[in-house]
C-alpha positions as CSV (number, residue, x, y, z in Angstrom):
1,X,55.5,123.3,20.8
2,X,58.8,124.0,22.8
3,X,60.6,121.7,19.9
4,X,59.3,124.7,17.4
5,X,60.0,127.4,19.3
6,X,63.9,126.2,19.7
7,X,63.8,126.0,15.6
8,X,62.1,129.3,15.8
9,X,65.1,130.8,18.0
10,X,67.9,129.4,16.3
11,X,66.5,130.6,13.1
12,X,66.7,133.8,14.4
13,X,69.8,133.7,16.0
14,X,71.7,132.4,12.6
15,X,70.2,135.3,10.7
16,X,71.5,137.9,13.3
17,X,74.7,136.5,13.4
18,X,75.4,136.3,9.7
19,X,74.2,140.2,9.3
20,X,76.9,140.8,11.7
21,X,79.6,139.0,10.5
22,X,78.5,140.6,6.9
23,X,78.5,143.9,8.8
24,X,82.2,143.4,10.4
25,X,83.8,142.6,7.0
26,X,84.3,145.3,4.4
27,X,86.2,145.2,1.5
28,X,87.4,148.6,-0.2
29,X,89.3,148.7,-3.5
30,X,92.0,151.1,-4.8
31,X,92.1,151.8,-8.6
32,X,94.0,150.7,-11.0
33,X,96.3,153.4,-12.4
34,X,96.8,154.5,-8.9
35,X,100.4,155.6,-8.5
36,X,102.7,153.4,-5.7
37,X,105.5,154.9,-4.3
38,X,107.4,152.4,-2.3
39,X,111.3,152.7,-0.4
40,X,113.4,149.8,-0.4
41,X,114.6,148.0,3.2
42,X,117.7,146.5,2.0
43,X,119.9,146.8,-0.9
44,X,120.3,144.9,-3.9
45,X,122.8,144.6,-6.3
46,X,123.2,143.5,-10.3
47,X,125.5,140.5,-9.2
48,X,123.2,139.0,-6.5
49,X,119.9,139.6,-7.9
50,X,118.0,137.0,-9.8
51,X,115.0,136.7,-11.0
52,X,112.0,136.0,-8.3
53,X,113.6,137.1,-5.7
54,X,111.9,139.2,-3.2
55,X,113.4,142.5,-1.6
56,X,111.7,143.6,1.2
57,X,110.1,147.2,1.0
58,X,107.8,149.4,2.6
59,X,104.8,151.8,1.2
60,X,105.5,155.6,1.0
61,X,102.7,157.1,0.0
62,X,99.1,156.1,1.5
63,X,96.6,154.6,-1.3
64,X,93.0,155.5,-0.8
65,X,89.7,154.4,-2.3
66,X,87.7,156.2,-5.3
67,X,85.7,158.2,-2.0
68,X,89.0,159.2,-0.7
69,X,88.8,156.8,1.9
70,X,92.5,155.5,3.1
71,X,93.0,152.0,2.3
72,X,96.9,151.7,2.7
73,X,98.6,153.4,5.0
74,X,102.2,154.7,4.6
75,X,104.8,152.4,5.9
76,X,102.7,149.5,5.0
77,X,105.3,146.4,4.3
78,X,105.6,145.7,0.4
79,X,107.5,143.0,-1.4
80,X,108.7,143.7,-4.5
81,X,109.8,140.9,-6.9
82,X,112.6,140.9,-9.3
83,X,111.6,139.6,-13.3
84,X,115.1,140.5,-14.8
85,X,118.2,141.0,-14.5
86,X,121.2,141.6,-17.4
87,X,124.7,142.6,-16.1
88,X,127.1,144.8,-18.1
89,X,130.4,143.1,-19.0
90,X,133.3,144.9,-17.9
91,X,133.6,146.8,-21.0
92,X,130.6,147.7,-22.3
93,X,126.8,147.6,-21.6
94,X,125.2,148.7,-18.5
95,X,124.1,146.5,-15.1
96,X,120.1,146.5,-15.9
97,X,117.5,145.3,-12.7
98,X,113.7,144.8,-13.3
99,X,111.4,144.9,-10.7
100,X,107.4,145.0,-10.1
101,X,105.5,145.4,-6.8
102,X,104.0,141.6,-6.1
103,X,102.1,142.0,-2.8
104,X,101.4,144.6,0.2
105,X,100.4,144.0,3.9
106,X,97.3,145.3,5.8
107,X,96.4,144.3,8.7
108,X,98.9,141.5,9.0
109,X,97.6,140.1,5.7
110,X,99.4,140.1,2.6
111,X,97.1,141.2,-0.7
112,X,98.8,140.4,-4.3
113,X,99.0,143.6,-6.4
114,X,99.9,143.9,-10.3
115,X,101.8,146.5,-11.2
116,X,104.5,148.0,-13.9
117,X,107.6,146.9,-14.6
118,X,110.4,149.6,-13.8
119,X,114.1,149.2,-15.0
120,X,117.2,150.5,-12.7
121,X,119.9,150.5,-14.7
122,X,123.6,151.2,-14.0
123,X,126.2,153.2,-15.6
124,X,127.3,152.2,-19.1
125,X,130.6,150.6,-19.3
126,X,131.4,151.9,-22.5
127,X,131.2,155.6,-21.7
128,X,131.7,158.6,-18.9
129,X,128.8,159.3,-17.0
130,X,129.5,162.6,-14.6
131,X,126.0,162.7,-13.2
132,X,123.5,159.9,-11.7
133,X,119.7,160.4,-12.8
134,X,116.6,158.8,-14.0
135,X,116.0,158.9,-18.0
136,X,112.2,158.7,-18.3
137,X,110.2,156.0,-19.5
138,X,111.1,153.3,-21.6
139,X,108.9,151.4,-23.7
140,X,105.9,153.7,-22.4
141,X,104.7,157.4,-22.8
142,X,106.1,159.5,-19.2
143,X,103.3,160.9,-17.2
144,X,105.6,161.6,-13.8
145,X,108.3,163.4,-13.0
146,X,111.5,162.8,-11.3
147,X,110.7,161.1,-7.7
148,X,113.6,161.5,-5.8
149,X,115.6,158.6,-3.2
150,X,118.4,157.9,-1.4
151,X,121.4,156.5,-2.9
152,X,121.8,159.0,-5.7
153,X,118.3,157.0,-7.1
154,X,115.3,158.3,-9.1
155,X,112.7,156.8,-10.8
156,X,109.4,158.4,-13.4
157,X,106.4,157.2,-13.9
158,X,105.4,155.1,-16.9
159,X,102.3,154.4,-18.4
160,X,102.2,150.6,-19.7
161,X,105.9,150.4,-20.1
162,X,109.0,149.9,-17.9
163,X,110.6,153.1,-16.3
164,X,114.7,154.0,-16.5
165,X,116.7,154.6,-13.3
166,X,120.3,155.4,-13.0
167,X,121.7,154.2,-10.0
168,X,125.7,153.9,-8.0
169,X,128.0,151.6,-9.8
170,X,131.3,152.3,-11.9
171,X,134.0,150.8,-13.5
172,X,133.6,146.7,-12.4
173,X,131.7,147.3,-9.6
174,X,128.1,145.9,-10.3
175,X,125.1,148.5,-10.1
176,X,123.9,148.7,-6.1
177,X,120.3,150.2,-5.2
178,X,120.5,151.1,-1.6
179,X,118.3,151.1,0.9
180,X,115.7,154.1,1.2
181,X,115.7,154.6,-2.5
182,X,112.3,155.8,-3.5
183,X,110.5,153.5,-6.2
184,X,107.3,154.6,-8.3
185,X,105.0,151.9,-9.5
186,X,101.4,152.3,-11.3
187,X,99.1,149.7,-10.3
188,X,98.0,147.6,-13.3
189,X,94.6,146.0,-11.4
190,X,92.1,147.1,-9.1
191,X,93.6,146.0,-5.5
192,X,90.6,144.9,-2.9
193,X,91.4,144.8,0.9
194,X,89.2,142.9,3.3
195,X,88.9,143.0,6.5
């Protein structure tokens, strides 16, 4: 009889505990086609960069769930990833850096995120340029504006296509995105965060 009442008990006890553990853990999901602003931690240049390198970044804007629940805050660390890189000669051609949003932190975990590819491009070589700005979208229909950043920087938005950015760099000097330049990305997936 006691033997049956321990099986009884522990029963019990495993079914509480596993609601719990269900009720602590939560998982909440930001659309995909949400807009990510991010700002950039350190600089990177056209001569330095190659491709999978990671440059450390942080979230600008927070990203919240279809209920408007806050699922990222701002200032959350991002890494961003760079997928190309093509670098003007010193005639002609302009210094050209691809990069896409791989993964954000919450909680002191890192979730994988897809996103767009954007395009910060330098100066051409072959011509005068008086004035440093972003030139829309590129391979995509423009949906955003001009988001402004440090380091004479900007970047649009981009709908399923890669976005144009001019950024510092003249004559031989390779293209440089500083730090504190202001990024827009569109997220490509749903991203879920559990905790």
């Amino acid at each position: 009889m006691v033997s049956r009442w321990r099986v009884v008990l522990i029963g019990l006890a495993m079914t509480v505990g596993s609601g719990t553990a269900q009720a602590a853990f939560r998982t909440e999901v930001v659309p995909a086609g949400t807009m990510l602003n991010v700002r950039m931690s350190h600089p990177i240049s056209a001569r330095h960069s190659f491709v999978g390198m990671r440059v450390p970044a942080f979230v600008d804007n927070p990203l919240f769930d279809r209920k408007g629940n806050k699922v990222v805050a701002r200032g959350a660390p991002a890494t961003l990833e760079v997928v190309d890189v093509r670098r003007a000669s010193n005639t002609r051609g302009r210094d050209r850096i691809f990069l896409k949003v791989e993964s954000v932190e919450v909680g002191r975990r890192s979730y994988a995120v897809a996103t767009n590819h954007i395009e910060v491009r330098g100066r051409s070589e072959g011509r005068s340029t008086g004035r440093n700005l972003a030139r829309g979208a590129i391979g995509g229909a423009a949906v955003g504006g001009m988001i402004g950043g440090g380091a004479g920087a900007a970047v649009g938005a981009a709908t399923g296509g890669t976005t144009g950015a001019i950024v510092s760099g003249s004559g031989r000097a390779h293209t440089v995105v500083g730090p504190e330049t202001r990024l827009q990305f569109r997220l490509a997936a749903p991203v879920r965060i559990g905790w």
